[in-house]
MIDO-322944 format. One line per 2 residues: number of its first residue (from 1); their letters; for each residue y, x, z of C-alpha. Coordinates in steps of 0.5 Angstrom, whole numbers. Example, Ala and Ser with C-alpha at 12.3 -4.5 7.8 and 13.67 -1.06 7.14 Angstrom:
REM MIDO-322944
1> as> -9:25:16; -2:27:14
REM end
This chain:
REM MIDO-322944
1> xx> 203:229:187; 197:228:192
3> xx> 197:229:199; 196:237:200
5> xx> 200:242:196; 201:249:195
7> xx> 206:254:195; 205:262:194
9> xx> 210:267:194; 210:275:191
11> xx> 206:280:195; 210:286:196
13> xx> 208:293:196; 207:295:203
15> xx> 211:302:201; 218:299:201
17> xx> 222:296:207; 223:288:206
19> xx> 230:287:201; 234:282:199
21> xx> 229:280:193; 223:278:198
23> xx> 228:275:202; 229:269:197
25> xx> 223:269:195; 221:267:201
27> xx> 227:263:202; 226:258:197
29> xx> 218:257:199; 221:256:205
31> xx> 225:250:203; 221:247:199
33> xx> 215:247:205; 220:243:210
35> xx> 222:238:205; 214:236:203
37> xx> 214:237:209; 219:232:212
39> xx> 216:228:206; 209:227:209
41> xx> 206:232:205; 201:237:208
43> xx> 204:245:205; 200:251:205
45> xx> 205:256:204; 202:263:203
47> xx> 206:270:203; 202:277:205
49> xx> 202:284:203; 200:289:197
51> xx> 197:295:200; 192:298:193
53> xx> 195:303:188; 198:311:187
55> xx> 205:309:190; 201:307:197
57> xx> 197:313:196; 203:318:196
59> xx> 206:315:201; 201:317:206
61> xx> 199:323:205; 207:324:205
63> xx> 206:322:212; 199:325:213
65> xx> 196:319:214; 189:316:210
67> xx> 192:310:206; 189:305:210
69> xx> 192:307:216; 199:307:213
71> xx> 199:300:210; 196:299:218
73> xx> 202:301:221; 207:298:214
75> xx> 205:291:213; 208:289:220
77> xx> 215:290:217; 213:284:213
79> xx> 210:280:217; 217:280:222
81> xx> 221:279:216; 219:272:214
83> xx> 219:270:221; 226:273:222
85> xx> 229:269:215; 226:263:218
87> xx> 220:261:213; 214:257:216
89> xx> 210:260:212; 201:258:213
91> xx> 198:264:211; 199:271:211
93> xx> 194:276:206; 193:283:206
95> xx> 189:286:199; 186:291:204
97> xx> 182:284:208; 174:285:207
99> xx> 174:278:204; 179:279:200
101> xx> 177:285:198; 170:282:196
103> xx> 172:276:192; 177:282:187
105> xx> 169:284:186; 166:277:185
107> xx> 172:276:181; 171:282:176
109> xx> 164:280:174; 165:273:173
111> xx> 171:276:168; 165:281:165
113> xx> 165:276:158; 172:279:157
115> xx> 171:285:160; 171:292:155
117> xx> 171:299:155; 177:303:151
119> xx> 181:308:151; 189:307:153
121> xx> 194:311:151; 201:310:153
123> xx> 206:308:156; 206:308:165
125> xx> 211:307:171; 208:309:178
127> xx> 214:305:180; 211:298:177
129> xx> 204:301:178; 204:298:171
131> xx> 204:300:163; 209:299:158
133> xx> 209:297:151; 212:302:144
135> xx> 217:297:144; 219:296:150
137> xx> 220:304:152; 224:304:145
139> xx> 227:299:148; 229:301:155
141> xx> 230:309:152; 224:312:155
143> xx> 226:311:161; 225:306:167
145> xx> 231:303:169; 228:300:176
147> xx> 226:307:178; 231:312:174
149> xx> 224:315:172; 222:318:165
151> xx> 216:313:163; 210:317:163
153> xx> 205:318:157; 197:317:159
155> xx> 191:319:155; 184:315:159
157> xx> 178:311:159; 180:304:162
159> xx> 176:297:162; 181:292:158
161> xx> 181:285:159; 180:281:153
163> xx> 187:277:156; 189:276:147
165> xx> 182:271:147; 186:266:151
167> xx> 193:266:147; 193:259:144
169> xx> 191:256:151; 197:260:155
171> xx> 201:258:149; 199:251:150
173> xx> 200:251:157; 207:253:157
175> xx> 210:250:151; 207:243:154
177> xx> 209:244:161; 202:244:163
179> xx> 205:249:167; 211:249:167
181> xx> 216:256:167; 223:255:170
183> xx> 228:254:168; 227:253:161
185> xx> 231:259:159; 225:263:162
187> xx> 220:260:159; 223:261:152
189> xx> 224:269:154; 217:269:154
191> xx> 214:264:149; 218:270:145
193> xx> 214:276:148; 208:272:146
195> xx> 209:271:139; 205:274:137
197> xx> 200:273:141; 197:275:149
199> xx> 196:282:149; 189:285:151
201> xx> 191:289:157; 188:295:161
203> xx> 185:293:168; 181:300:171
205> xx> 184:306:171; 179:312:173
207> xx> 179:314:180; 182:321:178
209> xx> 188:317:177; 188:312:182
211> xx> 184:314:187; 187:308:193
213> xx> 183:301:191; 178:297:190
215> xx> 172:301:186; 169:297:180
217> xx> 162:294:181; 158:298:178
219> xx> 162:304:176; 165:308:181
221> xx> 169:312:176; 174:308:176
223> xx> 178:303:179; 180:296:179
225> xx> 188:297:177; 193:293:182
227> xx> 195:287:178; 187:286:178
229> xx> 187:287:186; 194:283:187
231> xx> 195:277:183; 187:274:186
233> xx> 191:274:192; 194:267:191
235> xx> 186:265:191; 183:269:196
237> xx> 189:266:202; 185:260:201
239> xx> 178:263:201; 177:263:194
241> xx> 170:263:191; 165:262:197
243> xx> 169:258:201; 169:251:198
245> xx> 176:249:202; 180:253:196
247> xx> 179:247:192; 183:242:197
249> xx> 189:246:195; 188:249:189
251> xx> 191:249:182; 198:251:186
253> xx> 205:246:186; 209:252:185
255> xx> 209:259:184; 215:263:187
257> xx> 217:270:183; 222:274:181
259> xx> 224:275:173; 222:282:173
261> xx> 214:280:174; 214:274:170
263> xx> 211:277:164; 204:278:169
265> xx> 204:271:171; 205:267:164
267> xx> 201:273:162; 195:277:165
269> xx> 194:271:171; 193:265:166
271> xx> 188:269:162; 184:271:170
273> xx> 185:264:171; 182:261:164
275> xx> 176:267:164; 174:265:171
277> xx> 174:257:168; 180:256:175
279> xx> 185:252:173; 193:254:172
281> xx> 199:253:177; 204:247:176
283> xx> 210:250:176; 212:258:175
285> xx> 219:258:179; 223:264:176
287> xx> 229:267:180; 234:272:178
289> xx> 237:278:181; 242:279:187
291> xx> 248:282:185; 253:286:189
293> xx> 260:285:187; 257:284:179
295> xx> 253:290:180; 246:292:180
297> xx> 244:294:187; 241:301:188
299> xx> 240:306:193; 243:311:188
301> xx> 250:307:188; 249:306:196
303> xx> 250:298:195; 244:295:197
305> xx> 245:289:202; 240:289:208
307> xx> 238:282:209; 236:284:217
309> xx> 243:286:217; 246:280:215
311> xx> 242:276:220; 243:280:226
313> xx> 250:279:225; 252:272:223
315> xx> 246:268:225; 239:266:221
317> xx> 242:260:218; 249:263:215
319> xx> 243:267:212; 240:262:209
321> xx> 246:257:207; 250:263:203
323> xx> 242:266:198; 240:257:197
325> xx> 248:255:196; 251:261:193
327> xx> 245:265:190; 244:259:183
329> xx> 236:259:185; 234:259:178
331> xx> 239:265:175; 243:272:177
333> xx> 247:271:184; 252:275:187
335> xx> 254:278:194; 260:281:197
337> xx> 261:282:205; 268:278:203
339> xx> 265:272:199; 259:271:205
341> xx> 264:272:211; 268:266:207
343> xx> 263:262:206; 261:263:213
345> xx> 268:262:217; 271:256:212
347> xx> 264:253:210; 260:253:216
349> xx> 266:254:220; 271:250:219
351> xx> 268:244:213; 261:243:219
353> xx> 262:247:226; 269:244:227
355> xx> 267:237:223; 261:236:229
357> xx> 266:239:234; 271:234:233
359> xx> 266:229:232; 263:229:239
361> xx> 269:231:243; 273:225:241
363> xx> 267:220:244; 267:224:250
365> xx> 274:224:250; 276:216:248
367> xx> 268:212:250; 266:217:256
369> xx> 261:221:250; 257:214:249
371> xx> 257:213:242; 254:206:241
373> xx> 251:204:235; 251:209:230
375> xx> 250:205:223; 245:208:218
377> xx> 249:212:213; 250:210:205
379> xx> 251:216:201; 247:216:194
381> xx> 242:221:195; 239:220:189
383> xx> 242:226:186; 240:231:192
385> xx> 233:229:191; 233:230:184
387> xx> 236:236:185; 230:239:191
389> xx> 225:235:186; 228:240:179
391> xx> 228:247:184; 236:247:184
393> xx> 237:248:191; 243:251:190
395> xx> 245:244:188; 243:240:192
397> xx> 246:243:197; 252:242:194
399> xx> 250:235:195; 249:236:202
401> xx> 257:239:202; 259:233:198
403> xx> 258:229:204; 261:234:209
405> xx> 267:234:205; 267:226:205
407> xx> 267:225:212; 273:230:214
409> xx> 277:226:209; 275:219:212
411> xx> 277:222:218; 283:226:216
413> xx> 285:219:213; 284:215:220
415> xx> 286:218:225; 282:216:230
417> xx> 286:219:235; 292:215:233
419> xx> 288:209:234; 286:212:241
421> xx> 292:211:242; 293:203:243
423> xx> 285:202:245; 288:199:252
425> xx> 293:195:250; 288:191:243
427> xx> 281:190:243; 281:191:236
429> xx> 283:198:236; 278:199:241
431> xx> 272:196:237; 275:199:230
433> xx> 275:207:234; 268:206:237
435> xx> 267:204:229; 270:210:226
437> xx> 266:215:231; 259:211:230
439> xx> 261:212:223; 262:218:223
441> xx> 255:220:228; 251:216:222
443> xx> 254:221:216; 252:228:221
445> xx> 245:225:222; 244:224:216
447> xx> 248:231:214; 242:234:219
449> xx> 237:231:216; 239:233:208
451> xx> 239:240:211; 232:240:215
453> xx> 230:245:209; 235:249:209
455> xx> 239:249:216; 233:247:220
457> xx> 237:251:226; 244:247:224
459> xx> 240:241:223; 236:241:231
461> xx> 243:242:233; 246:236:230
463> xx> 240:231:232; 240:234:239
465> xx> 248:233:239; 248:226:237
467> xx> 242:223:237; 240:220:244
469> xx> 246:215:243; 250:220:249
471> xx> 254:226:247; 249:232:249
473> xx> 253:238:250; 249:244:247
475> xx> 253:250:250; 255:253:245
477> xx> 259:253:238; 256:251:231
479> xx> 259:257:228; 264:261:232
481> xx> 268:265:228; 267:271:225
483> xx> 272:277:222; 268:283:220
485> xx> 270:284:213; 276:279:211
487> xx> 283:278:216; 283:274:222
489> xx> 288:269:221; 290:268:227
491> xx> 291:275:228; 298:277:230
493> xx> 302:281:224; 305:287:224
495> xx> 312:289:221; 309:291:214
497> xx> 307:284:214; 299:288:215
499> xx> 294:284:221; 294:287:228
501> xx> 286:291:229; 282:285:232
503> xx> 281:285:239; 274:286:242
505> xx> 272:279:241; 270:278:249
507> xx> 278:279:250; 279:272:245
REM end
């Protein structure tokens, strides 16, 4: 592994406000930057914007604005959602950008070997912006179950990408790790889909049909299909083709995508990429689905969980730790308010807010908030390495929470404040309480440090807390208690044994 790496994550449609999905995918490239990072790494981190195709175009002219106007004005929601889940992202892309826009061109006549005209006939959903095999609309009973839609049969000229001459190389790739999918499972899904072999695949569509795109050179008939226009991106950010720094950090360390757009990127992308002589990406990671209380979110349903909201109420941190702890990264996960707010009060709460509080109010309280020399900690970090180094964060911090466990035991079985209690009248005890503290300064410092990658505001908290050698008060709790959605146990109980309604928090 050099010294540059590359991280990229799925460019959403600028049509939809940011959702849960997005936000994971942004989370994970967000953990793995901060730990290359605090490793020496140098990480470009890509996320952007898919501005092209019909559903963009509707909703537009819904709004009386020319498309580019509307992506104008959407892209931003974007843009703000990846600073306010925390991700340090390098680079930003919008697929209307003229360089970007120019490439996709560039990129389509070096295709020109594999590329043929053919008549398409089949099966499409506006919703994906993509087609659909017999067998896959049998599959599903002729209708989409992302967007509860009817799959449409079309009839039109398209130009094809000959993606099929290029199976046995994808094929290879993936059943030698070349480029690896994870996890294993999802890999298999798709060696499956491919068995018999990569299908050729329609890249245009006629500009009666898609009228919001970048034009085919040479032919302004038709028009370059989205998935065309959008995969390139993941080069373009970098200044692929004409800007030779491209190369600096190509072939991407890790590709982060959503289960439901696996078959384009083992597909369709390997196939440009291999038809271009461009190298493929190392890794895939592939993540599931958030659950609500064990069902799909719909906005029919009326289940979906805004992230924004999420964050506005317990903090970007709580956020962060409940979709990279609790969210397995590589499979489904599932979320109630109750679970969150769990996690949230005994977890972060109790396991970490009350174990720094207790920390440092004890060396103000017994060495005048100086804490001596904290030892370096010894916790085995083997497997909280191996754990970020296979893309299991989840965990990982697990590991992180071993150790957080770990030393409220220690303390729980010490009990420095009993030691306290005979500091004046034996050396020993004061030399053995300033040990325990110093002790457990060590363990939270390296708690902070394991959690930079996912708590980067927790872990600023602790090192500003401990690390001068003085205990440096930081005006505010870790993470103050919240009862929205679960009982507040120190509520006062009623007769029926029900809780009281909870007091304005102000009133505390």
């Amino acid at each position: 592994m050099g010294k540059n790496l590359y991280i990229t994550t799925a460019i959403p449609y600028v049509n939809g406000t940011p959702h849960v999905g997005h936000a994971v995918d942004y989370l994970l490239a967000d953990i793995w930057t901060r730990y290359q990072a605090q490793n020496g790494k140098r990480v470009r981190f890509q996320a952007g914007t898919d501005e092209h195709g019909n559903k963009i175009a509707a909703k537009a002219a819904e709004e009386g604005l020319d498309p580019k106007a509307y992506a104008d004005k959407m892209y931003i929601n974007f843009q703000n959602f990846i600073k306010k889940v925390g991700a340090s992202n390098t680079d930003f892309i919008r697929t209307t950008d003229p360089h970007h826009e120019g490439a996709v061109q560039w990129i389509w006549q070096k295709l020109l070997p594999y590329i043929y005209k053919g008549k398409y006939e089949g099966w499409y959903c506006t919703g994906h912006e993509a087609f659909f095999t017999d067998k896959e609309v049998e599959s599903l009973n002729g209708t989409c179950p992302d967007h509860q839609k009817p799959f449409e049969r079309i009839v039109e000229d398209n130009y094809y990408l000959k993606a099929s001459a290029f199976t046995d190389q994808i094929r290879d790739a993936i059943e030698k790790n070349k480029m690896r999918i994870v996890p294993e499972y999802r890999k298999n899904e798709f060696l499956e889909l491919i068995k018999d072999g990569v299908k050729d695949v329609s890249i245009s569509r006629p500009k009666k049909s898609l009228s919001w795109g970048v034009p085919v050179p040479g032919d302004p008939s038709q028009v370059i299909y989205v998935w065309v226009d959008a995969l390139p991106n993941y080069l373009t950010v970098l200044g692929f083709p004409d800007h030779p720094e491209w190369q600096d950090y190509w072939p991407a360390e890790v590709q982060v995508i959503g289960k439901d757009i696996l078959r384009f990127h083992a597909g369709i992308w390997p196939a440009m990429l291999l038809g271009m002589g461009v190298a493929l990406p190392k890794t895939l990671l592939v993540h599931g689905h958030v659950n609500v209380g064990g069902a799909k979110m719909s906005k029919s349903v009326g289940n979906v969980v805004d992230p924004n909201q999420v964050i506005d109420e317990y903090g970007v941190d709580a956020f962060r730790y409940f979709f990279s702890r609790h969210i397995p990264t590589q499979d489904d996960g599932d979320f109630t308010w109750e679970k969150f707010e769990t996690a949230y009060n005994t977890e972060l709460g109790n396991d970490l807010g009350n174990l720094v509080q207790r920390v440092s109010s004890m060396i103000t309280r017994y060495q005048s908030g100086v804490i001596g020399d904290a030892p370096q900690a010894e916790h085995d970090m083997q497997p909280y390495r191996l754990a970020m180094e296979e893309l299991k964060f989840n965990e990982a911090l697990d590991c992180v929470w071993a150790n957080v466990r770990n030393l409220n035991q220690y303390i729980d079985s010490v009990k420095p404040w009993e030691v306290a209690k005979n500091k004046d009248n034996d050396k020993d005890a004061e030399e053995h309480l300033a040990e325990i503290l110093a002790t457990a300064v060590g363990t939270l410092l390296q708690v902070a440090d394991l959690l930079v990658p996912f708590l980067p505001n927790t872990a600023k908290y602790i090192h500003d807390t401990f690390e001068s050698g003085a205990i440096k008060d930081q005006g505010r709790m870790l993470f103050p208690k919240i009862y929205k959605h679960t009982a507040d146990p120190r509520a006062p109980k009623t007769q029926g044994g029900q809780v009281a309604k909870e007091q304005p928090a102000e009133q505390k």
